[in-house]
N, C-alpha and C positions, 0 to 999 in steps of 0.2 A: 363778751368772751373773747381770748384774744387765741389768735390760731399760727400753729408752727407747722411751718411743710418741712422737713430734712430730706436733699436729696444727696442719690448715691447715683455716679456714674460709673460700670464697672466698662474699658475696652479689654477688649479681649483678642486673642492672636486665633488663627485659623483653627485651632483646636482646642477655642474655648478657654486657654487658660489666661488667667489676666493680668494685662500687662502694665493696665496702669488703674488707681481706683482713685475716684476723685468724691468728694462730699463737701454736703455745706449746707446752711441753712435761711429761711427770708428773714429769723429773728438778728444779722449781726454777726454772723461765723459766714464766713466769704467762702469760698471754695479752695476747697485744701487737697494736696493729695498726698495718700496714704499707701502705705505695703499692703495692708492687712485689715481687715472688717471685719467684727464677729457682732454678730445681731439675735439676743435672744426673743421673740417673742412670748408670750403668757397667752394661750388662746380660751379666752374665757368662756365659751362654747363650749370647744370640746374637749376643755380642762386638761389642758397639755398643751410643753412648749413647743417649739418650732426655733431651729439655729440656724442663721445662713455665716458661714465661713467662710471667707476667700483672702488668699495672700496674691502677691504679682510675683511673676519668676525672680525682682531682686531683694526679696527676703530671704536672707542666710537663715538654716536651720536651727543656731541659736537665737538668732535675733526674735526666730516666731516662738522659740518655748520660755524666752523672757516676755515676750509678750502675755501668751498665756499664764504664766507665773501671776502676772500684775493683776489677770482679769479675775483669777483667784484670789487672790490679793481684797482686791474691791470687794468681789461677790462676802470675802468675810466679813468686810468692812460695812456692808448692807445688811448683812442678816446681824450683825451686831448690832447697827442705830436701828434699825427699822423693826425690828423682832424682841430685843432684850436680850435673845441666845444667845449669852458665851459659852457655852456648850458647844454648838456645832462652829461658830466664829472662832473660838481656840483651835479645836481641830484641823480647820483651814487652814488658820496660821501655822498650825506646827507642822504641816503638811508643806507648804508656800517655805517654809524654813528647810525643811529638808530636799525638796526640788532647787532650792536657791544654790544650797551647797553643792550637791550633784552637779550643776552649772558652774559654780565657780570654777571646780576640778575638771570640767570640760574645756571651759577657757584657759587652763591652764596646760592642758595639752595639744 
């Protein structure tokens, strides 16, 4: 059985908020750093997720809702291979479509 550790180092400034986020892993992904982390868990217990969130103070306010945009993005792109739903994966997308635009017209201002 071959086994993956991913670590995440958050530093953080005197009040917690974080100023730098670093990750990486022992399978070949070095340590990288990032703005922003979103980590869903699946608690198969007590059958509910669990999100940890965290951006560093130099993520701009577009930069984190294109972020999130993408994770939407993905998440349809999962329930689409993994599930068959194009049903709920369509809605995503037209969803992910309409936040895209709202964002353009924001860049544009």
């Amino acid at each position: 059985m071959n086994t993956t550790n991913i670590q995440i180092e958050i530093n953080s400034d005197a009040e917690n908020v974080p100023e730098r986020i670093l990750w990486g892993n022992n399978s070949g992904i070095e340590v990288e750093e990032a703005k922003a982390i979103s980590i869903g868990v699946w608690d198969a217990k007590g059958r509910g997720s669990m999100v940890m969130e965290l951006w560093n103070k130099e993520m701009q306010t577009l930069e984190l809702k294109g972020f999130y945009l993408e994770i939407i993005k993905k998440i349809a792109e999962t329930i689409r291979t993994a599930t068959d739903d194009h049903v709920v994966s369509n809605i995503l997308d037209n969803a992910c479509f309409q936040i895209s635009s709202l964002l353009e017209e924001e860049i544009k201002r």
